[in-house]
N, C-alpha and C positions, 0 to 999 in steps of 0.2 A: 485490591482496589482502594481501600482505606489509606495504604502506606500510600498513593498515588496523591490523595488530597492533603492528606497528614504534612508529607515531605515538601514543604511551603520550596524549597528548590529543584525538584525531579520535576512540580508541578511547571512550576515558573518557564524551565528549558525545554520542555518539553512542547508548549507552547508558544512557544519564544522562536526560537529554529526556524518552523516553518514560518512566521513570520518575517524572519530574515533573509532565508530564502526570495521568499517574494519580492521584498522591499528592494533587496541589494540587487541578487541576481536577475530578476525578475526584469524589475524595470529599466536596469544598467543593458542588459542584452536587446531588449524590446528595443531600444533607444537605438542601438546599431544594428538591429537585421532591418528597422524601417530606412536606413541609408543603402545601407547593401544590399538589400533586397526590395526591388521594386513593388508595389501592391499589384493584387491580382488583374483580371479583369471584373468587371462587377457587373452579376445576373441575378436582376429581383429573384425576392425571393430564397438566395444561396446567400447566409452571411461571410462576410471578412472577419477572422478571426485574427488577430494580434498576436505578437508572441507570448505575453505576460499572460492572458487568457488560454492559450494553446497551453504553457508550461507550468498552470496551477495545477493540472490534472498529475502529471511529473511531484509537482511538491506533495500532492496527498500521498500520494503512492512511496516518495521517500520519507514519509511521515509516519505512515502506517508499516512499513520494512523495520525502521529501527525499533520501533515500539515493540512489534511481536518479534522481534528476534530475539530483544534485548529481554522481553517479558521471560526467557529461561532461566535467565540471573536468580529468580524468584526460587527455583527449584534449587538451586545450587545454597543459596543461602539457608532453604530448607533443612535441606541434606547437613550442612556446614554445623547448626544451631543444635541437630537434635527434632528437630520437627517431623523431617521426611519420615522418622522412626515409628512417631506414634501415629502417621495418618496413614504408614501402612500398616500398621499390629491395628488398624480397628476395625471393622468391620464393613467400612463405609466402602466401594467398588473401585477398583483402582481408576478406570476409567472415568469415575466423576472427578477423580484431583483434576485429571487433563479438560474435563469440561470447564469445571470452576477456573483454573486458571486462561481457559480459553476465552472464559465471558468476560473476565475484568479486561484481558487485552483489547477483549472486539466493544468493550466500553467504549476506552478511553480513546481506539481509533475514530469511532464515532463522534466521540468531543471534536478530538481534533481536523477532522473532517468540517465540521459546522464552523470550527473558528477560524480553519482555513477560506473556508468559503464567504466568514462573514467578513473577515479580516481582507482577501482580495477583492471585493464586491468597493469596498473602501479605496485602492488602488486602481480601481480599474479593470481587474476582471471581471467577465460578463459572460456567466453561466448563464442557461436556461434562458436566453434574448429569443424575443418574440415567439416564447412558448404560450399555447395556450393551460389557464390553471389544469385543464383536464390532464394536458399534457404534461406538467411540470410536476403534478403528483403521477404519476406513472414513471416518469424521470428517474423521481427519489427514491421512488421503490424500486426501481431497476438498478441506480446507484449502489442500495443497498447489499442488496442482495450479491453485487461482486462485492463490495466490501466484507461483506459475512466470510465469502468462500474465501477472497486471495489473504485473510488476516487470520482463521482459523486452519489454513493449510500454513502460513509461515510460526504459528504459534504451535501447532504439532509436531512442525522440525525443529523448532527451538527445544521444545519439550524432551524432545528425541537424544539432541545432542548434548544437552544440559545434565542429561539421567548419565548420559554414558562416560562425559567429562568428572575427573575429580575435583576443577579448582574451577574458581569463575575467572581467574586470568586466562586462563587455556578458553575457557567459554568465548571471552571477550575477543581474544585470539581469531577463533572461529569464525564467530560474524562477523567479524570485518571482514574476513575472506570471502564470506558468503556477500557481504551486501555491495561489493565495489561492484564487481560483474553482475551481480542481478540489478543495480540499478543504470549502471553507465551503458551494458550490452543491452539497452532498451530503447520504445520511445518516446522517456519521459522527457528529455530536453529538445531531442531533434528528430523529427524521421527517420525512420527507417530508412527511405532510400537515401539518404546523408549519409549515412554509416558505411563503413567498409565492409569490403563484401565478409569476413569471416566472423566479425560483429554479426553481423545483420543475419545470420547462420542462427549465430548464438541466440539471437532474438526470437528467432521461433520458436524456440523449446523455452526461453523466461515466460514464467507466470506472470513477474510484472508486465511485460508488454501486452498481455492478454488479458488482464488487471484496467492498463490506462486503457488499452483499446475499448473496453468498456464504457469506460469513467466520460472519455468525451463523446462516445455514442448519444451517451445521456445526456450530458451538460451542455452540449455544442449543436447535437443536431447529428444525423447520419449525411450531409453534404455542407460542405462548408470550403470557403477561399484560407488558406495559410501560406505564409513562406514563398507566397506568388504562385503555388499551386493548389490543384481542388482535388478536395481528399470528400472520398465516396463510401459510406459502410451499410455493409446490405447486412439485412437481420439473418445469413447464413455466416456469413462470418462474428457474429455475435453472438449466434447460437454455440458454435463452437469454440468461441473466446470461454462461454461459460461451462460448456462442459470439459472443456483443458479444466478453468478454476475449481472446478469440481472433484474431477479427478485428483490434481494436487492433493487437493485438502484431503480426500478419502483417503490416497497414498500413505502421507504424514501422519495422517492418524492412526490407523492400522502399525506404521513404524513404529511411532509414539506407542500405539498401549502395548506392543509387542516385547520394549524397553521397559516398559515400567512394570509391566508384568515379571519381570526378568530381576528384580533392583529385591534382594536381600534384606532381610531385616537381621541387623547386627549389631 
């Protein structure tokens, strides 16, 4: 978490990205689905959601994927220097390195969650519209709470594959395999029913889509006009958006300490 503030450039891009997400893609697509795509009907009470507001939920979520996949690198470097050596010859439980490293990730996804949110609120998106305060602290906390599970389940597998990999090239390798299809078979940029049909497959079994299904349950409202259609979420499909993130996360960790238990001292 240190080397996070320290590296005045991991900091910078890190924060930067999703910014430009927004700015670029954000507002460039918003600008053409309002041509091509007519606005909804409009029923007090059910807000219209825009594109740019519908697809910041998409930017956190590709925000927080890079962050904790990438957050493995740390273990590799470990390993690399000499380090992984002495913080397994100590005494300390192997299972805390994987916590310790799982907190600095679900830190910094936190950051960047807030500066996504401050930074779109500035463009244009319009989280939490005509919430009441009761509601919009209930929100945050429901927010959080999938951010905890879906960044602690990808910081597990990071951790996972990190331990089992020799090089951080091969690591690097990895996540980018992992993160095309977990972000694009989702839906962080488009619907679901946009997707083709063996996408839209794959989307049931992504975390991330169980991750965003969350994110605008909270930020948006469970009815809302988009895309010139109205998108409905009942708190059973949220219950179980959260126990998938759940699950995830327990999976990976169990992977995780299973590896690390396994990692030699040599």
């Amino acid at each position: 978490m240190l080397k996070f503030f320290r590296i005045k450039a991991m900091l910078f891009t890190s924060l930067v990205q999703p910014a430009l997400w927004l700015a670029l893609y954000g507002i460039s697509m918003s600008s053409n689905f309002k041509v091509i795509i007519p606005p909804g009907p409009s029923i007090p009470g059910i807000p219209t959601i825009d594109y740019l507001t519908f697809m910041a939920a998409g930017v956190i979520a590709l925000t927080i994927l890079f962050t904790c996949l990438y957050s493995g690198i740390t273990l590799q470097f470990d390993k690399e220097f000499g380090l992984m050596k002495e913080m397994l010859a100590s005494p300390l439980p192997r299972s805390h390195i994987l916590i310790g490293l799982s907190l600095s990730g679900l830190t910094k996804s936190i950051i960047q969650t807030l500066i996504i949110i401050g930074f779109g609120y500035i463009l244009g998106v319009r989280f939490f519209q005509d919430f009441a305060f009761y509601n919009i602290f209930i929100s945050v906390l429901g927010m959080f709470l999938f951010i905890l599970l879906f960044a602690m389940g990808l910081l597990f597998l990071s951790s996972t594959v990190a331990l089992k990999l020799k090089t951080h090239e091969g690591l690097q390798g990895v996540i980018t395999l992992l993160s095309l299809p977990l972000f694009f078979a989702s839906n962080a940029l488009y619907p679901l029913t946009s997707l083709p049909l063996a996408i839209r497959i794959m989307s049931y079994i992504n975390p991330v889509s169980y991750f965003i299904l969350g994110l605008r349950y909270f930020t948006l409202g469970s009815d809302f006009y988009s895309f010139g259609d109205y998108y409905s979420y009942s708190s059973q499909e949220i219950v179980f958006a959260l126990l998938f993130l759940l699950g995830f996360a327990s999976i990976t960790y169990l992977f995780a300490l299973r590896t690390i238990k396994r990692v030699k001292i040599t």
